[in-house]
N, C-alpha and C positions, 0 to 999 in steps of 0.2 A: 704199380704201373705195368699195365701188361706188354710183352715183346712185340704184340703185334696191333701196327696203327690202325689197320682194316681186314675188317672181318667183312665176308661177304656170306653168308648166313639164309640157305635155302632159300636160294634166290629164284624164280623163274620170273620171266618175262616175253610179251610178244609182241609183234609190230601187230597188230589187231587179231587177224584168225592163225598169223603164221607164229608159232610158238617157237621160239629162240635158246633161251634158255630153260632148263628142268632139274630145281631144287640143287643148282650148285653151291659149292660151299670152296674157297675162297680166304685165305690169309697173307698178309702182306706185312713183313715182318720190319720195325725201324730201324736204319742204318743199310737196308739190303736192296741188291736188287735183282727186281724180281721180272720174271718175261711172262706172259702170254702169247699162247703159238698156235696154227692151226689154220686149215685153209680161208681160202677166201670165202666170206659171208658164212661165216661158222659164231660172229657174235663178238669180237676182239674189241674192236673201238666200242661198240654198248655199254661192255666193262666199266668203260674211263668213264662215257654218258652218265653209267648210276652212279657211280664212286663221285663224278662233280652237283650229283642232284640236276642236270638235264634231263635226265631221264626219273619214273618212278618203276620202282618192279612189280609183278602181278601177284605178288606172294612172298614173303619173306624179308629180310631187313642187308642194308649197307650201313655198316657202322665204321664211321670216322673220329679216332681220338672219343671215343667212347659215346658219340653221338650219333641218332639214326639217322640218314641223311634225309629220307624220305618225310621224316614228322619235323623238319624243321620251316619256320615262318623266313619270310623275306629276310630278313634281318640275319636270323643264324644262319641260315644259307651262306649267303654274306659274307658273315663271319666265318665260315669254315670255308670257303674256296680262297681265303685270305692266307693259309695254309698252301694253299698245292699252285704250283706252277703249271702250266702244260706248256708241252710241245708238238703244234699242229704237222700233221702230214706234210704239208708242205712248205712247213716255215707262216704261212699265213701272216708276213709282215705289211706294215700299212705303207701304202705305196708310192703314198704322199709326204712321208717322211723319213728322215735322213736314218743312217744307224745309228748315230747318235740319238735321236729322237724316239727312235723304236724302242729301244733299253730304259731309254729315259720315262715313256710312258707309263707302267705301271706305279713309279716309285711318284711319280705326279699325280696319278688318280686316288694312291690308296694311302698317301701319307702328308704330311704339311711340312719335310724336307725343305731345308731352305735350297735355292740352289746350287751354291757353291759346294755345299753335302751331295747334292744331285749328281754334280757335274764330277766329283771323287768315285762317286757308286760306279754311274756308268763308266767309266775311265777302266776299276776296278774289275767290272764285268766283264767288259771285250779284250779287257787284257787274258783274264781268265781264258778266253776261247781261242787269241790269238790276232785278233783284230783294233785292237785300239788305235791302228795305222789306217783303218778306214771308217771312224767314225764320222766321216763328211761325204761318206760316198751315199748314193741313193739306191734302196734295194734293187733296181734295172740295172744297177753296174757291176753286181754281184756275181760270181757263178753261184752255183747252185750249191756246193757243200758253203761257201761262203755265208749265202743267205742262212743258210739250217744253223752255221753256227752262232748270226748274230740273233737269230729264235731263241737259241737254247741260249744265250745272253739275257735274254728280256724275258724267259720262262724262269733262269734264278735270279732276278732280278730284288726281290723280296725275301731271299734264303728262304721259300718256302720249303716247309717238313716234308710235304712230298711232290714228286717231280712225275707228272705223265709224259710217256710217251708214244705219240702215236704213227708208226711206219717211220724212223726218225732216219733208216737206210736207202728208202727210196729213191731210186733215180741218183743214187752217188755212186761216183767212179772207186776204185778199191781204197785209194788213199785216202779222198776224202771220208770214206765208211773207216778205214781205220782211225780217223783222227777223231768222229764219231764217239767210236766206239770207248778210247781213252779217256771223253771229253765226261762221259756219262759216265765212268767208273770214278776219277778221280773227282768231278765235281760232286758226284755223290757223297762219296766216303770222308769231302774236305768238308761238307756241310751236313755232315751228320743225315743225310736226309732218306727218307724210303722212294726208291723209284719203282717205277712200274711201266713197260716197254710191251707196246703189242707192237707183233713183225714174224714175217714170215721167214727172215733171213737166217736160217740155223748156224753156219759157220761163226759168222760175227758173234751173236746172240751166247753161243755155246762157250764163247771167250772170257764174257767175261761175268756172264749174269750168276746167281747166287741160287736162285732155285726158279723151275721153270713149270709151268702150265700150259697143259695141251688141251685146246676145245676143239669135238667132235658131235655130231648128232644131238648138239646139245647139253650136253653133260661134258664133267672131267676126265676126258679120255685117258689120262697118265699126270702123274704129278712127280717131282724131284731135282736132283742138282743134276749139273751138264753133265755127269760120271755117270749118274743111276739110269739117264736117259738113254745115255747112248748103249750099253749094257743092254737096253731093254728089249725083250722080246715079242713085245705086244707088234701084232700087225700094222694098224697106223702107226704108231710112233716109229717102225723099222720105214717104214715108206715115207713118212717125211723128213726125214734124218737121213735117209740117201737115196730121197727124188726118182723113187721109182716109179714106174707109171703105174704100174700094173699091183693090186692092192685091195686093202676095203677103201678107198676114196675111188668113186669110177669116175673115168674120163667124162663119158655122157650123163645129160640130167636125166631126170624121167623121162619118159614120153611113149605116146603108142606102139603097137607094134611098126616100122618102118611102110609095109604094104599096105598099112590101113591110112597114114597120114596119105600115101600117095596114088590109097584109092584104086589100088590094083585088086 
């Protein structure tokens, strides 16, 4: 059995004529977790898109637990997202029911649990996060790290082998990102599982993840642990590692010379 659950395997991919990714290559190791980093609209959440089979790539393979994602029928699809949990950017909980309910949904759609098993799981889960004193609350009553955490509740809901995460720091105040940031190391490492965390957040990220990827122009700008990153001397990865402005990432996009947009 190989160390590693996914291989991403000269990948490209584009949104039609805009080409995204170029022949990346991509390991995500079991038991670890792993980041993806890099500016905005550099390609980060697409990752997770191939890895769950939403997406297909223009070239190359995503292999999961030894199966290509892209060659699999309705059924192994299926079956292999029955493995990964996510965690949506913004918690993406259903709004119409309880947290109790929200946790309690996957283990309803994907298994024939009787409920009293149900009602132990979920209990199990929010206690995990810190919440099982508000499984009757409705996600409107939530703050916002609240909400993420009863997400990341209903994302392991299933002890899925791997756990995505997508921006899972956004819009949280420092505590809540630290509590975060603990919730993702220790649920990982209590359930054996591989995670996978796109985020721009370096400080957090650099705490506690196990090895790190940086996309750039398309390709793998830098690869390694939070030690070799920070060490490093490559121009991007010194500029997003200490939020300089001035760098190879320019402020402006493209565009004409200034005098000619305005015609002078």
């Amino acid at each position: 059995m190989t160390d590693n659950l996914i291989s991403i395997e000269n990948v490209s991919f584009a949104y039609g004529k805009t080409l995204l990714h170029k022949d990346i290559n991509m390991q995500f190791s079991r038991g670890k977790v792993s980041a993806i980093m890099g500016g905005s609209g550099c390609g980060k959440t697409t990752i997770l898109r191939l890895i769950g089979g939403q997406l297909q790539p223009n070239s190359g393979k995503v292999v999961v637990d030894g199966d290509v994602v892209h060659e699999q029928d309705r059924n192994g699809l299926y079956h292999l997202r029955r493995k990964m949990g996510m965690l949506f950017q913004h918690g993406a909980l259903f709004t119409d029911l309880s947290v109790y309910e929200n946790v309690a949904f996957p283990m309803r759609e994907h298994t024939d649990l009787p409920e009293n098993i149900i009602r132990d799981l979920v209990l199990l889960k929010l206690n995990a996060v810190g919440l099982r004193g508000a499984q009757d609350k409705m996600p409107a009553e939530l703050s916002g790290g609240m909400a993420r955490r009863v997400a990341l509740a209903r994302a392991v809901a299933l002890d899925p082998d791997i756990i995505m995460y997508d921006e899972p720091f956004a819009g949280l105040d420092p505590i809540s990102m630290a509590v975060i940031c603990d919730l993702i190391r220790s649920l990982n490492d209590a359930l054996g599982a591989t995670s996978i965390i796109v985020t721009h957040d370096v400080a957090e990220t650099f705490s506690f993840a196990d090895y790190i990827y940086f996309l750039a122009d398309g390709t793998i700008a830098a690869e390694g642990s939070p030690k070799q990153l920070m060490a490093s001397k490559l121009p991007f990865v010194k500029q997003f590692i200490h939020s300089e402005k001035d760098g190879p990432v320019p402020f402006h996009a493209d565009a004409p010379n200034y005098r000619t947009d305005l015609r002078l």
